[in-house]
Every structure is written in C-alpha cells, then in structure tokens.
C-alpha positions as CSV (number, residue, x, y, z in Angstrom):
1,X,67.2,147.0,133.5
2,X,63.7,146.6,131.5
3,X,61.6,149.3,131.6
4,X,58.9,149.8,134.1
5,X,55.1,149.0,133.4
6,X,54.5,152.6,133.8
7,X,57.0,154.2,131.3
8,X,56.1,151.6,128.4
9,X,53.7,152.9,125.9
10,X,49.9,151.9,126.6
11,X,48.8,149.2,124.0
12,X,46.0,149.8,122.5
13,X,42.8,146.9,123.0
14,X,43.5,144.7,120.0
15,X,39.9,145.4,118.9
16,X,40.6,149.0,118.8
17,X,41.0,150.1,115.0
18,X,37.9,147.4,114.5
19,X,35.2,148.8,116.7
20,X,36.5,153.0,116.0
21,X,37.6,153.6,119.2
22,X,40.9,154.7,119.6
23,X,42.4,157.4,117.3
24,X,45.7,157.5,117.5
25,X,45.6,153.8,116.8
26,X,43.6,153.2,114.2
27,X,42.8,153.5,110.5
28,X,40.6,156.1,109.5
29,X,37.2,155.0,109.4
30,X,36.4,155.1,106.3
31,X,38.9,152.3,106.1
32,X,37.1,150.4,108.3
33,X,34.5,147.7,107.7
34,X,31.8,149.1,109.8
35,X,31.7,152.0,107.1
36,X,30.5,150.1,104.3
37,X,28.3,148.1,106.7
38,X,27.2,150.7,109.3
39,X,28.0,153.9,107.2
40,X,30.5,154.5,110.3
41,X,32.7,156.7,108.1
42,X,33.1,160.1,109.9
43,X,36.2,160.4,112.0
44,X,34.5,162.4,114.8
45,X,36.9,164.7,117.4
46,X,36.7,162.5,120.1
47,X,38.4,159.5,118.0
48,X,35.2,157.6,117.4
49,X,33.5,157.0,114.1
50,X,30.3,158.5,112.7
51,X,28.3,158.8,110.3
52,X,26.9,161.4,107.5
53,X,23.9,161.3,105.2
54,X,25.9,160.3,102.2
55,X,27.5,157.7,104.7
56,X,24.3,156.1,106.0
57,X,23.0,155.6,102.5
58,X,25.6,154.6,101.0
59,X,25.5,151.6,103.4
60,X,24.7,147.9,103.7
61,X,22.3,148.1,106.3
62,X,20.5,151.1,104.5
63,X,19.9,148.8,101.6
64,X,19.0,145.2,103.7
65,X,16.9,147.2,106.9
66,X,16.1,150.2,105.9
67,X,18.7,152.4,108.3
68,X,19.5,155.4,105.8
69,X,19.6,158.3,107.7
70,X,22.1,159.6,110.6
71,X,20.9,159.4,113.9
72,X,20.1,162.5,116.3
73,X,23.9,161.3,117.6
74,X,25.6,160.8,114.2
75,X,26.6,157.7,115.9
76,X,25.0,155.4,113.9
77,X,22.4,154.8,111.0
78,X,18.6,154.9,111.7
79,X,15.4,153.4,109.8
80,X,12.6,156.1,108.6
81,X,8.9,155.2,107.4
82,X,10.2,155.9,103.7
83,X,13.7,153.7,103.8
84,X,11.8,150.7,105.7
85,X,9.2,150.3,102.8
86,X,12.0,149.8,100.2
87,X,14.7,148.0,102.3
88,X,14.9,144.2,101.4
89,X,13.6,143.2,105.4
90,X,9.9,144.5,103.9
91,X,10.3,142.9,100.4
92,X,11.7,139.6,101.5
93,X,10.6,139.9,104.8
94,X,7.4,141.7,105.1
95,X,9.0,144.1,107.6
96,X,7.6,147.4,105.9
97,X,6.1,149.1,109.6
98,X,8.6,151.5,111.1
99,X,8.6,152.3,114.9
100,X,10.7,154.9,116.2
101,X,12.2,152.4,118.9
102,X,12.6,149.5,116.7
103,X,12.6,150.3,113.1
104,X,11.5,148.5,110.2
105,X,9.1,145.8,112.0
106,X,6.4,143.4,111.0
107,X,2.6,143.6,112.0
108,X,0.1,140.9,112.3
109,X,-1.5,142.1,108.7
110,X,1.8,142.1,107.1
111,X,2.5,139.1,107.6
112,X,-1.0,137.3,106.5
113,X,-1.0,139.4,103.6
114,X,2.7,140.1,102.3
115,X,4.4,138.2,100.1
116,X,6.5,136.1,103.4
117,X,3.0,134.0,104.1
118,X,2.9,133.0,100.2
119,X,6.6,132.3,99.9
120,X,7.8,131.2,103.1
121,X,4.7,130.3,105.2
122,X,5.5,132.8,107.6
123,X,2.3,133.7,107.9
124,X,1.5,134.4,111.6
125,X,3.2,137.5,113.7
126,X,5.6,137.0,116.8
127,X,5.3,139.8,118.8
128,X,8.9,139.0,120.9
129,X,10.4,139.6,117.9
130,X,8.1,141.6,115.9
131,X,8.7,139.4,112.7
132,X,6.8,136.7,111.1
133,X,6.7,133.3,111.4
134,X,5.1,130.5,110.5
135,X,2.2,129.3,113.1
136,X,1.7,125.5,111.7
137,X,2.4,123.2,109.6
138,X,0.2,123.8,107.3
139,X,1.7,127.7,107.1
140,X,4.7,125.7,105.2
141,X,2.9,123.0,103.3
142,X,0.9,125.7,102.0
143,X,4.1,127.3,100.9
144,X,5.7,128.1,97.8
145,X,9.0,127.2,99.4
146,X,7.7,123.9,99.6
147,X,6.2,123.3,96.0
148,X,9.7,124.5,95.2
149,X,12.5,123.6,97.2
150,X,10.9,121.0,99.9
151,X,10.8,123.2,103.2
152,X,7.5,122.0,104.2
153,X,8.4,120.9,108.0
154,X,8.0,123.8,110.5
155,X,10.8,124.4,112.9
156,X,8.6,125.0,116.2
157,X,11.4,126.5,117.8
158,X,12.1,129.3,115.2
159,X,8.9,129.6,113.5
160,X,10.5,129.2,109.9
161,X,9.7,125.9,107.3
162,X,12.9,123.8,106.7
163,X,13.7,121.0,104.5
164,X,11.5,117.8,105.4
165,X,8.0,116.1,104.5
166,X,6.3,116.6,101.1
167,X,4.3,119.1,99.9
C-alpha cells in the first residue's frame, strides 16, 4: 500500500533554495546568487536571507545603483545620497538624486546637463520613470551615439536613440 499524501515528506517549492526561503532546504545563502547580486548573504533565524554592511557593498547592485547599505529590515540593500553619486546609474545614466522612496533617480537638470544628454541624447526627464530620455529627434542627432555608432532614430515609445538615419 503507497503511503498517504499526508505521511510523505512536504516538498519543498522548486524555487525554494533560489528565492532564500526555506531553510531546511536550501543552500546557505551565501551560496546563493542573490548574494553576490543583492548582498542577500545572511542566513537570518527564520530561514530567510539577509544582508550585512560588508554584504550590501560587496554587491552588484551596490556597484551599478547605488544600494550599499542594509536596510532598516536587513532584508535587502538600500541606496544613500553618498552611494547614488558614484554608482554607474549616475555616471552612465545621470541618475545621481537619491529619494528615500526610490533611490538613485534622475531630475529634469540632470539630465540636460549630465553627461546622458551629450552621449546618448537623453536629454529630457520622464517623470513615470524618473529617468531620462530623449524628447526628439534631434536629442539623438545631436548625439554623440550618433557621430559614433549611428543611433540617431528616436524610439518614441522608450525614449532612447537606436540604430537608424544619419547623423
């Protein structure tokens, strides 16, 4: 006779060890990939993953946006004023402002003076997504991206110059 349903030991969800939530079933987390990506690191007691200072900036994210310091929950990694100006969102990106709710953003004056609006053409701010983009054509024929590499045909949907026309 097979064993009931109820007597058989409880699988754990397949994306268990991935996402640091069960402990018994899992690797530690520093194993895991969110540590290098999310400084998740920190096997906390109840069986999730945290994170720790040393975690957070030892990081990918801390690095690309600017999210080197533990949170009040050690749950995760959070941006400060300090980490957003030298994370590569504000040098590639011009996304140097931090706000408390959303981190390392854009402002309208980053973008029309940061290095994005010479480069890229992203020259004009989108509030939905508090980045910059480019407003018009002539944002991306005025480009360097353009001299350079021919993206000089703005993408209205997205805001960013692709491949297309001349400069």
């Amino acid at each position: 006779m097979p064993p009931s349903a109820a007597s058989a030991p409880a699988e754990p969800p397949k994306d268990c060890a991935d996402a640091g939530a069960c402990a018994e079933a899992r690797e530690p987390c520093a194993k895991t990939k969110h540590c290098a990506l999310h400084g998740k690191c920190i096997d906390l007691p109840d069986g999730q993953c945290g994170v720790d200072a040393a975690s957070c900036l030892a990081s990918s994210q801390c690095k690309m946006v600017g999210s080197c310091v533990p949170g009040n929950n050690k749950r995760g990694c959070v941006a400060t004023k300090e980490s957003c100006e030298k994370s590569t969102l504000c040098i590639e990106d011009s996304e140097c402002h931090f706000d408390a709710n959303d981190g390392c953003i854009a402002t309208p004056a980053l973008c029309a003076r940061g290095p994005v609006c010479n480069k890229s053409g992203r020259c004009g701010y989108n509030p939905t997504l508090k980045a910059c983009r480019a407003r018009s054509q002539l944002d991306c024929r005025r480009s360097q991206d353009c001299k350079d590499i021919g993206m000089c045909k703005l993408d209205a949907e997205t805001g960013m110059c692709m491949p297309g026309l001349s400069p």
